[in-house]
C-alpha positions in Angstrom: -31.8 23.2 -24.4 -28.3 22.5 -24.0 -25.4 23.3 -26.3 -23.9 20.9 -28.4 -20.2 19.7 -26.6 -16.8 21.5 -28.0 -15.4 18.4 -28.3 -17.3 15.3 -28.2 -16.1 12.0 -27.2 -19.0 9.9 -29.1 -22.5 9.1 -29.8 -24.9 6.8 -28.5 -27.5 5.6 -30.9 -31.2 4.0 -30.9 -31.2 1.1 -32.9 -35.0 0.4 -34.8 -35.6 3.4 -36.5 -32.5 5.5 -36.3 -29.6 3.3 -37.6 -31.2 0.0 -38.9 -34.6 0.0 -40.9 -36.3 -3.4 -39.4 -39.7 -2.6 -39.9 -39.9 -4.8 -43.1 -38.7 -7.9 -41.3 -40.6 -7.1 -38.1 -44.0 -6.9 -40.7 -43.1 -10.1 -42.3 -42.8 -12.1 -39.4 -46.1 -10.9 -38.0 -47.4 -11.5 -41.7 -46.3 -15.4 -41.0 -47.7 -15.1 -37.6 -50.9 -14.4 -39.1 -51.1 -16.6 -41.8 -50.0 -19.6 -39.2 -53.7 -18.5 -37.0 -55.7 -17.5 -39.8 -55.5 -13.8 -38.9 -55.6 -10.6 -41.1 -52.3 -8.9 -41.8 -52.0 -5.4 -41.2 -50.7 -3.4 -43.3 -47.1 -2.4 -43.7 -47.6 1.3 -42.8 -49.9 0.3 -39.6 -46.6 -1.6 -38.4 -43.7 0.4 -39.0 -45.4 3.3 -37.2 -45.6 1.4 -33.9 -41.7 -0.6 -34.2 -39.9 1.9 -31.7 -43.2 0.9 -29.1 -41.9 -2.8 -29.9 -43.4 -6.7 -30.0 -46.5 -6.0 -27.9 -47.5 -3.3 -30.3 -46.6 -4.8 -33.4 -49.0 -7.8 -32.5 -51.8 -5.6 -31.2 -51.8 -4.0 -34.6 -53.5 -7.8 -35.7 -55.1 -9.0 -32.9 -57.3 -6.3 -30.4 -56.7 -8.3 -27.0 -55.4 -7.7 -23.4 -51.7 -7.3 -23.0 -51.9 -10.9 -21.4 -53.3 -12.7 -24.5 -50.7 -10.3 -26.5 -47.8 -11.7 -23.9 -48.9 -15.4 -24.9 -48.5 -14.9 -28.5 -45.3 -13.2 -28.1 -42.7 -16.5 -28.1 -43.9 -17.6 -31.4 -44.0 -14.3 -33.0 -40.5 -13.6 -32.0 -39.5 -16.9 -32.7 -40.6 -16.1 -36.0 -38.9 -12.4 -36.1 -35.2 -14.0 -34.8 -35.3 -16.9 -38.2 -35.9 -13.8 -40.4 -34.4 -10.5 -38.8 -31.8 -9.9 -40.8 -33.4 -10.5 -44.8 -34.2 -6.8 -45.7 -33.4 -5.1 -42.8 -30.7 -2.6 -43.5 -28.8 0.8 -42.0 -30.8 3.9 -43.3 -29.3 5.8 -46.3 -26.6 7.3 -44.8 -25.5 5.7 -41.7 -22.8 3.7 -42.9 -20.6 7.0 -44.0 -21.4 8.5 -41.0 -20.1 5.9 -38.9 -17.5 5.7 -40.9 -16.7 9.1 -40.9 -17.5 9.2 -37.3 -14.4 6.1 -36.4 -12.5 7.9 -38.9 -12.3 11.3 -36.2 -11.6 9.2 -33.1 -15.3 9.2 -32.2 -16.9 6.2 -30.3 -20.1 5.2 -30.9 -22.7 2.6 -28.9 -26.1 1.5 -29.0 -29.3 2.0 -26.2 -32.2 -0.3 -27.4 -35.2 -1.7 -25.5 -35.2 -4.5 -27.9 -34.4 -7.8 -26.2 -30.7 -8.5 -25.7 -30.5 -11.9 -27.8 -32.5 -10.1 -30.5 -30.3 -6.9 -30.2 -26.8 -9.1 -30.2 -27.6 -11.6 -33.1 -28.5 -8.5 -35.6 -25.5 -6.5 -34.4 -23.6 -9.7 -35.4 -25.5 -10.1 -38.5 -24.7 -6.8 -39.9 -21.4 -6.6 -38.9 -21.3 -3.8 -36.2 -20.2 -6.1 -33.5 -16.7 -5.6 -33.5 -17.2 -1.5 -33.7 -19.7 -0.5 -31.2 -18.3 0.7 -28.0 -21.2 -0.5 -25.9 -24.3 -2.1 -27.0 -27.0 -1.8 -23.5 -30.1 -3.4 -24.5 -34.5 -3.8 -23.1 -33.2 -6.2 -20.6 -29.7 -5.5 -19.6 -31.3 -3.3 -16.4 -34.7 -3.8 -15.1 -35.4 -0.4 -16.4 -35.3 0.7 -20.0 -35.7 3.9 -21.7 -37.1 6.6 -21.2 -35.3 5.7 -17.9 -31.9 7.3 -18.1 -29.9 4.7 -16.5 -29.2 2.4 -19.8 -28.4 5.7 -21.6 -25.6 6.1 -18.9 -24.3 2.4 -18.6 -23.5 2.6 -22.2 -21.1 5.6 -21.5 -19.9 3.9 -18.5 -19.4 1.0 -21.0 -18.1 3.2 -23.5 -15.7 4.9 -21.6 -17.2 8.3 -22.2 -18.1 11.0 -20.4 -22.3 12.1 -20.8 -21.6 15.8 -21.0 -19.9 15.3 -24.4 -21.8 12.7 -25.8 -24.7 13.0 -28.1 -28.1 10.7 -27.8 -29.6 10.1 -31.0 -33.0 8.5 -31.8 -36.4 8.6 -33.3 -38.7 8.7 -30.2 -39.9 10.5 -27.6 -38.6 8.0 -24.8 -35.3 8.7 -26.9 -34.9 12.2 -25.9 -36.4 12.0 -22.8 -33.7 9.4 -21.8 -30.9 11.0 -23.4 -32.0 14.9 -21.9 -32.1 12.8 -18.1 -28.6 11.5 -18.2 -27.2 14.7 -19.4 -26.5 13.4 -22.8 -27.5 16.2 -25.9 -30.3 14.6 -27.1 -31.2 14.8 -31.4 -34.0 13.4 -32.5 -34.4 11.8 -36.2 -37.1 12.4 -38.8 -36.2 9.8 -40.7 -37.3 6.9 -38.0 -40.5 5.4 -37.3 -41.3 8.5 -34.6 -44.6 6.6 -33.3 -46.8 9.1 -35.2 -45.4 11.8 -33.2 -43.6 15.2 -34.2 -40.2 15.3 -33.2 -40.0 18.9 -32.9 -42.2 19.1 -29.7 -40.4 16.3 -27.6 -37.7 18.8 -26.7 -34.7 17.8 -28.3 -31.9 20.0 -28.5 -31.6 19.5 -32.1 -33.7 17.6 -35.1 -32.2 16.3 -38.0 -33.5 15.4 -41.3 -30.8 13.0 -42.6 -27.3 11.3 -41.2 -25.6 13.9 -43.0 -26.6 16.9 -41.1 -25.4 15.0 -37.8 -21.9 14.3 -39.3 -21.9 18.4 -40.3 -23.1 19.5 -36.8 -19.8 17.0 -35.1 -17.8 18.4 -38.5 -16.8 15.5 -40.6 -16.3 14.7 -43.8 -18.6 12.0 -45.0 -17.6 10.2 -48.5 -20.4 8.7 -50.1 
């Protein structure tokens, strides 16, 4: 496991899961979904489990069909999710100090999603992080996606920041694996979604309970 840099230049950040809680909007649109083809809705806790896997997952927690029949339902369910993304979706308890605290020492900050880039955009925009973020590399922006390493290191060529002193945070597997590839030292969140998985076996170099034990291990000061 690597050591965390001296003097970091930023951190680059999952989006679903590790800053913004979605999961209630992403369960309500598939809740309309249902309801619109006389489906059952899954529960809540069924769904936010499976978010950082994203759409395809989310729909096979209603419907048990091939990935084809999954694609096909897809436009409407998204359709669905973009009209509504935004009602009760919200940064996690804690983000917003940290990022303020974080712009407050100089430090940069972006966003690696595999979420689709018109999806990823319009909620920046909608919660008001679009003027902030260094660099914002989305599911489609490459034709590879996390845990391939190369969106991790587009945002810091976006960013203007070097990998070796940046930190990749995020609450799944494909997270770390992406952020350990492209040198990046990789922290993985307990507070996310995690795919039913522990995140103390997907070797991170560090695990953090809450947003305030990342600003204490970059030492800020985080007002509440």
């Amino acid at each position: 496991m690597k050591s965390l840099p001296k003097s970091p230049q930023g951190v680059l950040f999952d989006l679903d899961g590790t800053l913004l809680d979605s999961a209630p909007d992403l369960h309500a649109a598939l809740a309309v979904y249902c309801d619109e083809v006389g489906a059952a809705v899954p529960s809540y806790a069924m769904v936010r489990e499976v978010v950082s896997r994203g759409s395809r997952a989310i729909l096979r927690c209603a419907f048990a069909e091939t990935d084809e029949q999954l694609f096909e339902r897809m436009p409407r369910y998204l359709e669905l999710y973009h009209s509504m993304m935004s009602r009760h979706t919200r940064p996690f308890e804690g983000i917003d100090p940290l990022l303020d605290a974080m712009e407050a020492n100089g430090l940069s900050w972006g966003i690696v999603t595999n979420k689709p880039g018109y999806l990823t955009d319009e909620l920046i925009r909608r919660i008001g992080w679009n003027d902030r973020v260094c660099a914002v590399v989305s599911g489609d922006t490459l034709p590879v996606r996390k845990p391939d390493p190369a969106p991790v290191l587009l945002a810091c060529e976006r960013g203007g920041l070097d990998p070796a002193r940046c930190l990749f945070v995020g609450d799944d597997r494909r997270d770390v694996q992406a952020g350990n590839d492209a040198g990046l030292y990789s922290v993985a969140v307990h507070w996310g979604y995690l795919d039913g998985g522990d995140p103390h076996v997907w070797g991170a170099d560090a695990v953090v309970e809450h947003p305030r034990q990342l600003a204490q291990m970059l030492q800020l000061k985080v007002v509440a």
